[in-house]
C-alpha positions, -999 to 999 in steps of 0.1 A, spaced: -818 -222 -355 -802 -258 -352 -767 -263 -352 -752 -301 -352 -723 -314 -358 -709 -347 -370 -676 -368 -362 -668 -396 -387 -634 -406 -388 -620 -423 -420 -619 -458 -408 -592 -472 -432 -566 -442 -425 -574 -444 -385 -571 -478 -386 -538 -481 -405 -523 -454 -386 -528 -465 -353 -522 -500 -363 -485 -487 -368 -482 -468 -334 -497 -500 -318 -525 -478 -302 -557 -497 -307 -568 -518 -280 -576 -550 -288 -603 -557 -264 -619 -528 -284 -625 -513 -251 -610 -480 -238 -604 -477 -207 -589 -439 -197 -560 -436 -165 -571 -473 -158 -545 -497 -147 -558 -521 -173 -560 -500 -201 -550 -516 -233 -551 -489 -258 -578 -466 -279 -610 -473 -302 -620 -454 -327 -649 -434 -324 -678 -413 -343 -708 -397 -332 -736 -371 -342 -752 -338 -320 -774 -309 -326 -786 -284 -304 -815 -260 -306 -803 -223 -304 -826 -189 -298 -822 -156 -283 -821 -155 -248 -848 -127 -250 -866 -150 -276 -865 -181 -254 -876 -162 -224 -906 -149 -245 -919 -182 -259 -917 -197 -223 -893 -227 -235 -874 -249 -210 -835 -231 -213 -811 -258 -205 -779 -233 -207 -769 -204 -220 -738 -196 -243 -719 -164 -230 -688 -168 -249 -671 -198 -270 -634 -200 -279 -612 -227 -296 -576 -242 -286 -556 -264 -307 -519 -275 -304 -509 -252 -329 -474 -265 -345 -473 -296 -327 -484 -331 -337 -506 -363 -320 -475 -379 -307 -457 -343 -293 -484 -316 -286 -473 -282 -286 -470 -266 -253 -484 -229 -264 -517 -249 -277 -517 -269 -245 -511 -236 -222 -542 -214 -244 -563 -242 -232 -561 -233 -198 -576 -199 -203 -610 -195 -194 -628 -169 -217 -663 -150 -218 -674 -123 -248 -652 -97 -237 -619 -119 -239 -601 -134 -211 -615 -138 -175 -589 -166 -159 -557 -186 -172 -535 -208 -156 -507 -233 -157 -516 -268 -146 -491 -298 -143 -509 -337 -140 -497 -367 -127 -506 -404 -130 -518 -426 -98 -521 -458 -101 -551 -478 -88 -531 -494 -55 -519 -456 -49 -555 -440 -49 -566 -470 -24 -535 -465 -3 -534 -424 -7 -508 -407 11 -517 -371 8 -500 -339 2 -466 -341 9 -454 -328 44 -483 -311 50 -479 -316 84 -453 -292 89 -475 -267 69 -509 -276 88 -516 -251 118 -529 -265 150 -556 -239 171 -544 -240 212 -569 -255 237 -574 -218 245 -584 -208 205 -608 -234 202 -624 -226 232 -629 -190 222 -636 -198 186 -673 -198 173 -694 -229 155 -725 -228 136 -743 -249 113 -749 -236 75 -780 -220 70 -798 -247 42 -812 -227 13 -835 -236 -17 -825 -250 -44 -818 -284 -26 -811 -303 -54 -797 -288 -85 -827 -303 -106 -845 -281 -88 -833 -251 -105 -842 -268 -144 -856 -243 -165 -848 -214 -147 -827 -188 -160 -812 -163 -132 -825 -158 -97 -838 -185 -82 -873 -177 -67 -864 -171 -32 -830 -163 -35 -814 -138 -11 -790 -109 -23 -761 -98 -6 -735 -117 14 -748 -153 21 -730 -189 13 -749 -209 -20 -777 -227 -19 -781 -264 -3 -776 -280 -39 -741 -264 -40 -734 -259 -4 -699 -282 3 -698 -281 43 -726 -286 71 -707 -264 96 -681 -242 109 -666 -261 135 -643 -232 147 -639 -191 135 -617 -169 149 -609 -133 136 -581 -131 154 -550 -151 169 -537 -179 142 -504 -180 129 -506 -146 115 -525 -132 143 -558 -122 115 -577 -154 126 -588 -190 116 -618 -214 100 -621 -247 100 -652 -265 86 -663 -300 80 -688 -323 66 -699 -365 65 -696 -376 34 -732 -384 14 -727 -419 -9 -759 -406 -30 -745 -372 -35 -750 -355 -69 -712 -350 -82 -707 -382 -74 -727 -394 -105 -721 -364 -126 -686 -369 -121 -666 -386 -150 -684 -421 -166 -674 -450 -138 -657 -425 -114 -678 -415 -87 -655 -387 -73 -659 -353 -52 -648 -335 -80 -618 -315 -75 -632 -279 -80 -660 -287 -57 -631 -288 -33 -619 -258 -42 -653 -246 -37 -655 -260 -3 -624 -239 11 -637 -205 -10 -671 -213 14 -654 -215 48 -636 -182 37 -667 -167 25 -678 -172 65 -652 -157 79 -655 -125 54 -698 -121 71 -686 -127 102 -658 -100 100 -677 -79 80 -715 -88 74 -725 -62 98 -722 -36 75 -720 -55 46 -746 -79 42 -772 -57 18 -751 -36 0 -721 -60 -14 -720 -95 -24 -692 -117 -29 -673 -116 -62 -671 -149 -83 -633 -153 -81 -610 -128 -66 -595 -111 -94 -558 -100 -101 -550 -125 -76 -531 -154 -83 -532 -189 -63 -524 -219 -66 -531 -258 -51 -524 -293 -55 -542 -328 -53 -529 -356 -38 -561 -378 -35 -596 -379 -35 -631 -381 -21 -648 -412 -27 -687 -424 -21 -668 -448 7 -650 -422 29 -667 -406 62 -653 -371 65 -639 -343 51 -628 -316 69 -613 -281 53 -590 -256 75 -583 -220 67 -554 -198 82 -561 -160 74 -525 -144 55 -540 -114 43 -567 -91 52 -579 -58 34 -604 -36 49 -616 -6 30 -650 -4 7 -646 -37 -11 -624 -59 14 -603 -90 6 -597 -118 27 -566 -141 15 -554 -178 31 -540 -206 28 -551 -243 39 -562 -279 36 -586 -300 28 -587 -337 44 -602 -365 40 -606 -398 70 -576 -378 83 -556 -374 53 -545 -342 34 -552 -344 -3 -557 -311 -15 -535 -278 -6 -544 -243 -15 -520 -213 -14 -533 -173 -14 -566 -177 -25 -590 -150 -19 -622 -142 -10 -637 -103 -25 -668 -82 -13 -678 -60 -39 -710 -38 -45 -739 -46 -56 
């Protein structure tokens, strides 16, 4: 089946009305969280996709470009363009499969101009958060390189719909294409603040990237949840070297930790421009037992800078 859509706003009522809330730019070019932006345009466009059963698909040998698990719909229910309500806006935040909900959260934005993103100061007092190993830690702590696994590239993986020929089961860290660090620069199991252990990883930062380019049109950024991602890798280390001994066949690491709530803030970014980034880990919580947690809290910094903060987030071995 084909199913399209088609978005063609009534020009004279759109016009009018945002002629009276002064919102059109007049350039006639929009320009989102720029420092020159001027206001909206008006906009209309056309799309159709071509849908089958997976099985179908799979049958017929066509090229599968995604595949829909679930769909949902939020709208500021009550509220208006000019004051959205806050229930709509808070649904939007839930993330949804076919069985109903799978993650929801509460998220709180800011705006930075463009002097402040070129002159970022980080996260708040992080230094009096940030945990410093001893000469003595380091020393004792182990460093490895990631393994580099196929696919390289995301492209790589087009057309294929779920295992990746080659792919190993069990506990390992992503392939290259989605791998965010090149090493472990120090583990440690035990001693830290909490006396449970430490990671802390790092990696040069690639112009040519991928996410650069897929990021958002004329914003070549690490992408925040890639960041995210980064520190959920360095914990996903510490979990096979703590327990990939007896482990590494029989479990594999669950998407997301679930019933466990975190949080973390941005300060900054990752540009095409910057060196570095490093990402540190301090172990708060660990569960041993048939499918064991790892919790912790840390950093991620960029040329020396701390930009992103994460608080109890967890890392889950479950069976296979």
């Amino acid at each position: 089946m084909v199913a399209g859509g088609l978005s063609r706003p009534d020009p004279l009522y759109t016009q009018m009305g945002f002629t009276q809330l002064q919102a059109l730019s007049p350039t006639g070019v929009c320009a989102p969280f720029d420092a020159e932006s001027n206001g909206l345009i008006v906009g209309e466009g056309a799309g159709a996709l071509v849908l089958k059963r997976l099985d179908d698909a799979l049958a017929a040998g066509d090229r599968i470009y995604a595949v829909i698990r679930g769909i949902g719909v939020s709208n500021d229910i009550g509220g208006s363009l000019l004051a959205p309500d806050s229930e709509g806006q808070l649904r939007a935040m839930q993330l949804c499969d076919a069985q109903g909900v799978v993650y929801e959260g509460v998220t709180h934005f800011g705006f930075f101009s463009k002097a402040a993103l070129a002159q970022q100061l980080g996260v708040r007092d992080a230094g009096e958060r940030r945990y410093t190993p001893s000469d003595d830690e380091l020393a004792a702590a182990k460093q490895f390189a990631f393994d580099v696994l196929p696919p390289i590239q995301p492209e790589d993986a087009n057309g294929f719909v779920g295992e990746y020929p080659g792919a190993l089961r069990g506990l390992y860290q992503p392939a290259k294409a989605f791998l965010m660090l090149e090493r472990v620069d120090a583990l440690a199991t035990t001693g830290g603040p909490n006396g449970l252990g430490f990671v802390r990883g790092s990696t040069g930062v690639n112009p040519d990237a991928w996410f650069f380019k897929a990021h958002f049109y004329q914003d070549p950024v690490w992408p925040g949840s890639l960041g995210l991602e980064s520190f959920l890798q360095l914990m996903k280390a510490y979990a096979i070297k703590r327990w990939g001994a007896v482990f590494v066949e029989s479990h594999s690491f669950e998407a997301i930790a679930t019933g466990v709530e975190q949080t973390w803030v941005y300060r900054g970014q990752v540009i095409p421009k910057n060196q570095r980034v490093d990402v540190e880990a301090v172990i708060t919580r660990v569960d041993d037992g048939p499918e064991p947690l790892v919790m912790a809290d840390g950093f991620l910094v960029v040329d020396g800078i701390p930009i992103y903060e994460m608080k109890d987030f967890a890392v889950r071995l479950v069976r296979r």
